[in-house]
C-alpha positions in Angstrom: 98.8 109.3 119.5 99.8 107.1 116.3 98.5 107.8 113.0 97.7 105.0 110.7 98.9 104.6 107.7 98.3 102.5 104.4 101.3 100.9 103.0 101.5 100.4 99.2 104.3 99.5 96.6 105.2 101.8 93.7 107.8 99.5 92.0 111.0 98.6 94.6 109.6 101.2 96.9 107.2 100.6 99.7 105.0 104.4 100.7 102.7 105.1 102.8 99.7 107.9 102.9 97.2 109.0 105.8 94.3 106.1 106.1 92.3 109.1 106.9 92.1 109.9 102.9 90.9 106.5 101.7 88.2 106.2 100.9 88.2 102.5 99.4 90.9 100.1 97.7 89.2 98.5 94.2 90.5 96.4 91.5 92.0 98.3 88.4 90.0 98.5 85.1 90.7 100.1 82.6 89.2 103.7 82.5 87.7 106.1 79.8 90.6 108.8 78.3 90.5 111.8 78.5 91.8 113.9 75.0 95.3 115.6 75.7 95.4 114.5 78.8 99.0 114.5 81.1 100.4 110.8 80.5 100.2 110.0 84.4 96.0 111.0 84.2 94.9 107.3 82.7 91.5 108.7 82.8 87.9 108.8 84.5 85.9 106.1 86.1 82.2 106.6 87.0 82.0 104.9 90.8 78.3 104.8 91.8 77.6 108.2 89.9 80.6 109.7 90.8 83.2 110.8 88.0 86.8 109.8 89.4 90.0 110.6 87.8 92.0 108.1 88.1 95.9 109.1 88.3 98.9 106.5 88.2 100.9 107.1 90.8 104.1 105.3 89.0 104.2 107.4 86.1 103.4 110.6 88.0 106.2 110.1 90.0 108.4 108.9 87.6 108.8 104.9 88.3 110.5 103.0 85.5 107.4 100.5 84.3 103.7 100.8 85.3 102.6 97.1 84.4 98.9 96.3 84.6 98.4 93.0 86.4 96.3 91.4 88.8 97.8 92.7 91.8 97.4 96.5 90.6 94.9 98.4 92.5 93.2 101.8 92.6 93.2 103.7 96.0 90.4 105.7 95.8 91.2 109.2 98.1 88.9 111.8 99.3 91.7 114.9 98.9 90.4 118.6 98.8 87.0 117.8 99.2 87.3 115.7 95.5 87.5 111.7 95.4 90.1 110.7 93.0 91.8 107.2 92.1 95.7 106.3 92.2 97.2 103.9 91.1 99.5 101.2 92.5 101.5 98.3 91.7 99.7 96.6 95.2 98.5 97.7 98.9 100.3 96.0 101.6 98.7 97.0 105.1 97.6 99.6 107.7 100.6 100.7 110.0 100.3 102.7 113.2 103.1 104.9 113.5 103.6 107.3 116.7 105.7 110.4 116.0 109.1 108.5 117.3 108.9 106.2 114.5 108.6 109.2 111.6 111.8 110.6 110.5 112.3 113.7 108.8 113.0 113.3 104.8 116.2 113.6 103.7 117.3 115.9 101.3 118.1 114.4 98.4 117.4 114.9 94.3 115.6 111.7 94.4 112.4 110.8 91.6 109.9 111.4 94.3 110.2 115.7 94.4 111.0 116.1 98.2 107.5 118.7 98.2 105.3 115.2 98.5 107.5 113.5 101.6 105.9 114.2 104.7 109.0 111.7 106.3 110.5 108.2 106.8 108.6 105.8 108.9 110.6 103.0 110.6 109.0 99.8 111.3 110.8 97.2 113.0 109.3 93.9 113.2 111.7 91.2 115.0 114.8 91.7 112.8 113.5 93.3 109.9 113.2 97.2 109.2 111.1 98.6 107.1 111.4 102.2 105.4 107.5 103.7 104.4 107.8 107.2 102.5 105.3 109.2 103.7 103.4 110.9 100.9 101.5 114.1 101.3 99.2 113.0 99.0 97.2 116.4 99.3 100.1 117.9 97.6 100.5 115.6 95.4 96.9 114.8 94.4 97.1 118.4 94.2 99.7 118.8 91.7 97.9 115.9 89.5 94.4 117.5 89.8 95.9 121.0 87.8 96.5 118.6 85.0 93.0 117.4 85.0 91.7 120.9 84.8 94.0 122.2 82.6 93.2 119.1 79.6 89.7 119.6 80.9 89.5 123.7 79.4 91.4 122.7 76.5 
């Protein structure tokens, strides 16, 4: 049975995370800061009564620029029971991939810490290939929501 995932770019790189998790795709504004807040936590947005953080997923995975332009969007998730916004340079498409398409990771000391890569999926459309990382993004949503308690106590 294939699983369908959303495609989005995080500067040269295309991912790809469970369409399961989002909730909804929304242009970016500009949210409310948080004091002392992790650099990669932009802050909170209040979406019909519910306060989001909203996390960028270029700077919390290290990507050189984070530009703010037309084409940036927030992926709103539903992770852990919380909904939470992450940020993207743009959202492509849904792919279906079956399980022969998903490679395992390779290892590698690459930006992305290899904890968040669920695997590789191939997608071969006439002549062209494309490579989606698979993000875990429970893990990683995870990893960004202990920041957001932690400026939260201070």
């Amino acid at each position: 049975m294939p699983k369908e995932f959303l495609s989005f770019r995080l500067g040269g790189e295309e991912y790809g995370i469970d369409i399961l998790r989002v909730q909804e795709i929304r242009s970016y504004e500009a949210p409310t800061r948080i004091a002392n807040a992790l650099p990669f936590l932009k802050g909170v947005v209040n979406l019909r009564g519910v306060i989001v953080p909203i996390v960028d997923l270029r700077l919390k995975l290290g990507c050189e620029t984070a530009e703010y332009t037309d084409c940036t969007v927030v992926i709103v998730l539903n992770v852990r029971d919380r909904v939470i916004g992450a940020v993207v340079d743009s959202v492509s498409d849904v792919l279906a991939l079956g399980a022969d398409s998903i490679k395992a990771a390779p290892e590698m000391n690459a930006s992305v810490d290899a904890n968040y890569i669920m695997g590789i999926g191939c997608i071969k459309s006439g002549d062209v290939e494309r490579m989606l990382i698979l993000t875990d993004i429970e893990a990683l949503m995870g990893s960004a929501d202990m920041g957001l308690m932690d400026s939260a106590r201070h």
